[in-house]
N, C-alpha and C positions, 0 to 999 in steps of 0.2 A: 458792951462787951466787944472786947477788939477783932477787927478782921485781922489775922496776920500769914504773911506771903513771906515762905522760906526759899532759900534757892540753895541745891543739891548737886554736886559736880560726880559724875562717874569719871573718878581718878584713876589715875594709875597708881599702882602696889611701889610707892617707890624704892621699899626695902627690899621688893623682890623685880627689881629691875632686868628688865631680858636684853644681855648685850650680842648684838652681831661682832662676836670674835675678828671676823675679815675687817668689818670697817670702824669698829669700835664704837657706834649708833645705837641709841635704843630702840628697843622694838617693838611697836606699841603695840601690834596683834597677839604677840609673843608674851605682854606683860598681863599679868593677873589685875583685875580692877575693882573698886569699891568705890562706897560713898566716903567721899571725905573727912577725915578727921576733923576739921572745924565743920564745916559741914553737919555731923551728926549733932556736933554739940548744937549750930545755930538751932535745928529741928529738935530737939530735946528743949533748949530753952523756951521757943514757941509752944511747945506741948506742955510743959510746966506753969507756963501763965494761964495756957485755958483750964487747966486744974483747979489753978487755983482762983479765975477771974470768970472765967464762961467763953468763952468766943470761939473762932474758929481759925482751924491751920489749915492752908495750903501749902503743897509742895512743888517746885518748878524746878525741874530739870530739861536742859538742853544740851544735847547728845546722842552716841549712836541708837537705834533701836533694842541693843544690847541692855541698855539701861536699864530695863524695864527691872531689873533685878534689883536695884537702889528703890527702885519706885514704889514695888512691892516690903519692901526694907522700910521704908517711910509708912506707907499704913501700917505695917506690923507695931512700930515704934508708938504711933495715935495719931497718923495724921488723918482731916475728913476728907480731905480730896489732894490728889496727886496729878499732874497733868506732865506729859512726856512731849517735847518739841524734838522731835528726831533729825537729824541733821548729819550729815555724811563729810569726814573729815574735821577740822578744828575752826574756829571762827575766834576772831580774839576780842579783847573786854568791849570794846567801842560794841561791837554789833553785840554781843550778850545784852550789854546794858540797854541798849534799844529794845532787844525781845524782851526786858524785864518790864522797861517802861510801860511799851503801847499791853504789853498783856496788863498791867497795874490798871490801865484805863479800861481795858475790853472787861477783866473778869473781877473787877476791885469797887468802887477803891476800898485799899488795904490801909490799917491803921498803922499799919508797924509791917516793914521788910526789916528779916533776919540774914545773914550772911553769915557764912566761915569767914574771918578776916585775910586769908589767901586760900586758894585751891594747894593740897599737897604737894602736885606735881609742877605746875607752871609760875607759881608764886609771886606774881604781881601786885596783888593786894591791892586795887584798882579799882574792883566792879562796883564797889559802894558807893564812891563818890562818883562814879559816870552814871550810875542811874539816880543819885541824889540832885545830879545838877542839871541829866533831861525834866527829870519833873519837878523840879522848884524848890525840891525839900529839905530839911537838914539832914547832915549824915554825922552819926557815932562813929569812931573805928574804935578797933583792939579793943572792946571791952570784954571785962572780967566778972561785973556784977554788974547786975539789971533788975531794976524796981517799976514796974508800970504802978502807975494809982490815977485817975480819974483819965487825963485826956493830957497828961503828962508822963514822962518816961524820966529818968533820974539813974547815969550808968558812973560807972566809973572805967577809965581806960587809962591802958599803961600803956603810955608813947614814949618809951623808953628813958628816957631822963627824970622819967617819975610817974605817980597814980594821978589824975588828972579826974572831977567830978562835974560830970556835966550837966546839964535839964534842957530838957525841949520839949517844945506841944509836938503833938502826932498833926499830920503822919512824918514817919522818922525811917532814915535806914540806920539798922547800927549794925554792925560787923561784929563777932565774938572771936577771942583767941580760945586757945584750950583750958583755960585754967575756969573757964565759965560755969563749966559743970562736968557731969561723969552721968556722960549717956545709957540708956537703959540697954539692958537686952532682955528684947521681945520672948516672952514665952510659945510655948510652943500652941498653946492655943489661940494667940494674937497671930502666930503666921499661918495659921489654916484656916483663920478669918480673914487677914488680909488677903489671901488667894484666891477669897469670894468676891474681892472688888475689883471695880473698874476703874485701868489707869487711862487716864484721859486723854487724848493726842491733841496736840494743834499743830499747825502748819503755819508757817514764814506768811502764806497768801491769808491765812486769817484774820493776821496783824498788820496788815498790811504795807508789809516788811519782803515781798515775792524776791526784789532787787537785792537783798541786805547783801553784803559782802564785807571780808575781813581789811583793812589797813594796814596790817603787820600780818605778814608770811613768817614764821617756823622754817628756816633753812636747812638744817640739823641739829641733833641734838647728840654728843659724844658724851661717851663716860670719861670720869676724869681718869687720868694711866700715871701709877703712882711708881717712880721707877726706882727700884733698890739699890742702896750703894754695892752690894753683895760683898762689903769685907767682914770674913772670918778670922777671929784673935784664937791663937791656939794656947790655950793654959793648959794643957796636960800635964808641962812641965815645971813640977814644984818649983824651982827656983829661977823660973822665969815669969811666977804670977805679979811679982813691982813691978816686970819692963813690961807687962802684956795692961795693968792697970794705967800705967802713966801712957801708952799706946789710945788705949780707950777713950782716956782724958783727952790727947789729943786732939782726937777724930768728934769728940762734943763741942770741945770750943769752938771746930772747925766750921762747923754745923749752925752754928749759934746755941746749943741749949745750955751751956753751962757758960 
């Protein structure tokens, strides 16, 4: 029965984006957050193999203390165990994928790590093959469907120029896009169960990772500023709607659309 290790990003709400008008920055105290759209699906698919195979899910997230609300959102869904590494500010893939590894050794080993194929917000789509190639193993990306049967895994991934079928012995990371599944929602008696459990904490010093730091700084981040032509065509006038249509025509080709 498979051990298997999900990892859960507290995203930002990207549809509901919070811009500082003065300097046109987003505002990430300001933005509403969740667990990730691929993200849920990775933890739905993990929870649908132990359904239907036996094993068990963990969930890893690393992130504000904030989090703890994803975390609770992961046992609601069916995970056994949740573990929260709280971390103050952002860290980019390189050191994520270190805390994914040395925790894979501390608290595994895991038969199968799951992934969102990118986080919502930051979209690198990176972590799977930096923690595939700390610990030695193969990595899946973009996959769509997923087969476990004995001590093999069997996915299919769309790398955009086509559907791609792969196989590999475990242990494995494989990334999922969205078309993987269609995540559950927790009834209301799975989340007044989950608020009976314990989210688990670890610390940077227990993986002994105390030193970790980021490679790549976040300078800013601007909304894009979409600026209007503001021309108004005036067709009020009936026998001025051919030279206001051929006007219009103009200003498309100008444009490039026609």
């Amino acid at each position: 029965m498979p051990n298997i290790l999900v990892g859960v990003k507290y995203s930002l709400q990207v549809e509901n984006l919070a811009i500082d008008p003065k300097t046109t920055m987003v505002s990430e105290d300001e933005t509403p957050k969740q667990m990730g759209d691929m993200d849920k699906r990775a933890l739905e698919e993990a929870i649908r193999i132990r359904e239907k195979i036996g094993g068990s899910v963990t969930a890893l997230c690393v992130g504000p203390s904030e989090a703890t609300k994803i975390m609770m959102e992961a046992y609601a869904m069916g995970a056994n165990e949740a573990y929260l590494l709280p971390i103050t500010g952002n860290l980019d893939t390189d050191a994520i994928a270190k805390i994914f590894a040395e925790f894979y050794k501390k608290k595994g080993p895991f038969d199968l790590i799951i992934l969102g194929a990118s986080s919502t917000d930051s979209f690198t789509a990176t972590l799977g093959a930096r923690i595939a190639n700390l610990l030695g193993i193969p990595v899946l990306p973009f996959v769509k469907k997923l087969e476990l049967a004995d001590d093999e895994v069997t996915v299919e991934s769309d790398l955009g120029d086509g559907t791609y079928t792969f196989k590999a012995k475990l242990p494995v990371v494989v990334t999922v896009t969205l078309e993987i599944n269609e995540p559950r929602i927790p009834t209301l008696k799975d989340i007044l169960k989950a608020k009976r459990k314990k989210i688990n904490e670890i610390k940077l010093e227990d993986l002994g990772l105390g030193d970790l730091a980021s490679k790549v700084r976040v300078i800013d981040v601007k909304a894009y500023e979409e600026k209007r032509k503001q021309i108004i065509l005036d067709a009020t006038d009936p026998s001025k709607i051919g030279e206001v249509i051929d006007q219009l025509i103009n200003y498309l080709k100008e444009e490039g659309v026609l």
